[in-house]
N, C-alpha and C positions, 0 to 999 in steps of 0.2 A: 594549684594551691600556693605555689612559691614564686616568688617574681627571680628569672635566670636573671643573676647580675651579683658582680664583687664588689661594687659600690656600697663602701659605710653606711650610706643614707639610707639604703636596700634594704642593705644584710642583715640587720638587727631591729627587732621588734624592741619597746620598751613599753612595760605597764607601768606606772607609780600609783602608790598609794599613801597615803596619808591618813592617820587617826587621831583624833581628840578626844579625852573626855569632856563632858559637854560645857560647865564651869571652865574651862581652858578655851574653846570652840567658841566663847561667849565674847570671852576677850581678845581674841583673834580677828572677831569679828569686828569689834569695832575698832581694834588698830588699822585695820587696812582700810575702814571707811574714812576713820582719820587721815591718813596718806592719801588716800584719793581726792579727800577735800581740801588736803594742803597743795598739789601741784598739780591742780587741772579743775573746771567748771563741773563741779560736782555736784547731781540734782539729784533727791529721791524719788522721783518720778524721771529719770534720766539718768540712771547711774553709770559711772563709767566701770566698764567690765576691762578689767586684767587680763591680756592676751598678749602670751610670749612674741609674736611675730607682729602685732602692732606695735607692740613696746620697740621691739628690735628696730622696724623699719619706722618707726615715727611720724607714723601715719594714724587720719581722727583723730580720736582725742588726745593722741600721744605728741602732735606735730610742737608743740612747744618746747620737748627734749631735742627737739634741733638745736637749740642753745644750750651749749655745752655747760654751760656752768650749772643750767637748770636738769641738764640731765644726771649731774656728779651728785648734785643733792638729791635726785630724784630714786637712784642707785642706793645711795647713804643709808636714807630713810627706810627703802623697804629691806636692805641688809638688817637693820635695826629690827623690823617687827617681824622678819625671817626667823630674829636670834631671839625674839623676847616670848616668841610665840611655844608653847610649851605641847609637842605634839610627837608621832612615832612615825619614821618614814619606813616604805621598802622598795627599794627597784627591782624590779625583775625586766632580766633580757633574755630575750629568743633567741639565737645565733641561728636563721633561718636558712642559712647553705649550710652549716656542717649537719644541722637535724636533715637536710633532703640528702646527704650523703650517706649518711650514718645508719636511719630506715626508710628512708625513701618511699614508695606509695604507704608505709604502714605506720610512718610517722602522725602525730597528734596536731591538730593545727595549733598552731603558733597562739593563734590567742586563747586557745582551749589551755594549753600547758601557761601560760603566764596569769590566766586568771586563777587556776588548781595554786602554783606557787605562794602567789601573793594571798589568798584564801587561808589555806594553812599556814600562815606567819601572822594573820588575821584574827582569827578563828582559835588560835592555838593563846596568843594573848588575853580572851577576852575567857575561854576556859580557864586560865591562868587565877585570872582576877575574880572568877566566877561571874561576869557578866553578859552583857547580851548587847549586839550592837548593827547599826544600820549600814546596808553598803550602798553609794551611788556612783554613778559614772556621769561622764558628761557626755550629752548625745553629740557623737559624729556625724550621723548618717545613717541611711537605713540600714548598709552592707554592715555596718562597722557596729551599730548599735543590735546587731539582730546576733552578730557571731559573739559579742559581749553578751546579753543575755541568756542566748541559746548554753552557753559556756556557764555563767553562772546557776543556773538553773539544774543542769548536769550533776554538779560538783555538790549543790545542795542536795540535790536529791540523791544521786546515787557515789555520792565520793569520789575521791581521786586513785590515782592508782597505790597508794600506799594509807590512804587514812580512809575513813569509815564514815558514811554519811552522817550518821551522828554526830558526829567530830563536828561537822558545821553543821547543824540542826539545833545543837544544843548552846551556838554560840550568836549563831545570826536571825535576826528577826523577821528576816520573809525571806521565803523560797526565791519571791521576784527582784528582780535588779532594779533599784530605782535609777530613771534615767533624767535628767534634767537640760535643758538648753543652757546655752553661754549665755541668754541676753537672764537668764534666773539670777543672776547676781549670788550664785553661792560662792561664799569666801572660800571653802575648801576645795572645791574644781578649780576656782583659780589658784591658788595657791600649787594645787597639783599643774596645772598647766607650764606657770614659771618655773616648777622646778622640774619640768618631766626632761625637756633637753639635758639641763645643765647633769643632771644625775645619770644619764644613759653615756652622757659622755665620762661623767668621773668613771661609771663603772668599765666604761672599755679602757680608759686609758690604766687601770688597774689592769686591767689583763693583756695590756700591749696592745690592745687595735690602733691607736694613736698616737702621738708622741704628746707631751704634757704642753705646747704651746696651741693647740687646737681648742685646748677649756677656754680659752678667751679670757680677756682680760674679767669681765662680769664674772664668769665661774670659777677662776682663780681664788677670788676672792670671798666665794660664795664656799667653798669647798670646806675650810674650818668650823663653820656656821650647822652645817648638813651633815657633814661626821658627827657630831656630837647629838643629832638625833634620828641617827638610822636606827633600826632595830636592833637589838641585841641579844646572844647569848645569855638566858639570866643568872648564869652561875660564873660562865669563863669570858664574858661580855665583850665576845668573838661579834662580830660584823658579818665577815664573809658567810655567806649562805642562809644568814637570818635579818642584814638587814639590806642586802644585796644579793641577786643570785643571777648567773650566767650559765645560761642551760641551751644544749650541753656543751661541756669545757673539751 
């Protein structure tokens, strides 16, 4: 169930999640279509999909950010609809060798605890609000897509180890996980894509797994922007463990 190895890239699972309400989600929407149709051949019958490691390596439709000056604007811009964009983040990380140390064959898997985490900080807002709201993932793979559902599903129906399936029955609108592909063009999968690295890294480097020149120059700079919409405590408007969580410490 655990992959043997100390390697950072291993060792830590990262879920993100992102929510909007749907007037917000609307306008999200079409800022990033705007960005796309400002620095790249942009078709609605051909849309360009937002993919952290295309973006990065500047490959397809990204090969134009080989030009730096078009990559600085290009950086600029979605810094901009990053900040205007009005939504609630949360990271959650797995620390997947100290959980095989710590209970070892009786430990939880890794995506089963990351999606219980992020559910109830989900689930718990939209009780808050008294509303009701839709979850999606974006499909990986059959492995990756089956232990995400299998997990969501779980947690709907029979709860986490500390809250009560009603807890999320009374918040979210289907038992099933909706799954979607990359080429769907949903603003919110990508959005969580771009930001799923850059947040897995703020949160280790908060807990000392790395030193702070590892966020890169991109997430340095991204880092002021994403504080300012993690989740929050809604009395003591604390971060740690509500809009970030590293399990176990």
């Amino acid at each position: 169930m655990f992959r043997k190895t100390e390697e950072i890239v291993h060792r830590f699972l990262c879920l993100l999640g992102c929510w909007f309400k749907n007037p917000d989600y609307l306008e999200f929407h079409k800022l990033l279509e705007q960005l796309k149709s400002t620095h790249f051949s942009h078709h609605p019958d051909e849309p360009v999909i937002l993919h952290r490691e295309d973006v990065i390596n500047r490959r397809r439709w990204f090969k134009v950010l080989q030009d730096d000056r078009r990559r600085e604007e290009f950086d600029n811009h979605l810094l901009d609809v990053v900040d205007k964009a009005i939504f609630t983040l949360v990271g959650v990380v797995i620390d997947k060798k100290t959980l095989r140390e710590k209970y070892g064959q009786e430990a939880a898997h890794p995506y089963h605890l990351a999606m219980g985490f992020m559910l109830q900080r989900y689930a718990g807002y939209l009780n808050h609000i008294n509303r009701v709201g839709d979850t999606m993932a974006e499909s990986r793979g059959r492995i990756e897509d089956h232990l995400l559902a299998e997990s969501y599903s779980a947690i709907y129906q029979r709860g986490t180890w500390k809250t009560g399936a009603s807890f999320f029955q009374g918040a979210l609108s289907s038992w099933e996980l909706k799954l979607k592909q990359k080429s769907a063009n949903i603003a919110g999968l990508q959005l969580a894509d771009m930001l799923g690295h850059p947040v897995k890294q703020y949160i280790l480097w908060r807990y000392g797994f790395i030193p702070e020149n590892e966020l890169g120059k991109f997430g340095r700079r991204l880092l002021p922007i994403i504080e300012a919409k993690f989740n929050r405590h809604l009395y003591e408007g604390r971060i740690e463990g509500y809009g970030y969580v590293l399990y176990p410490k």
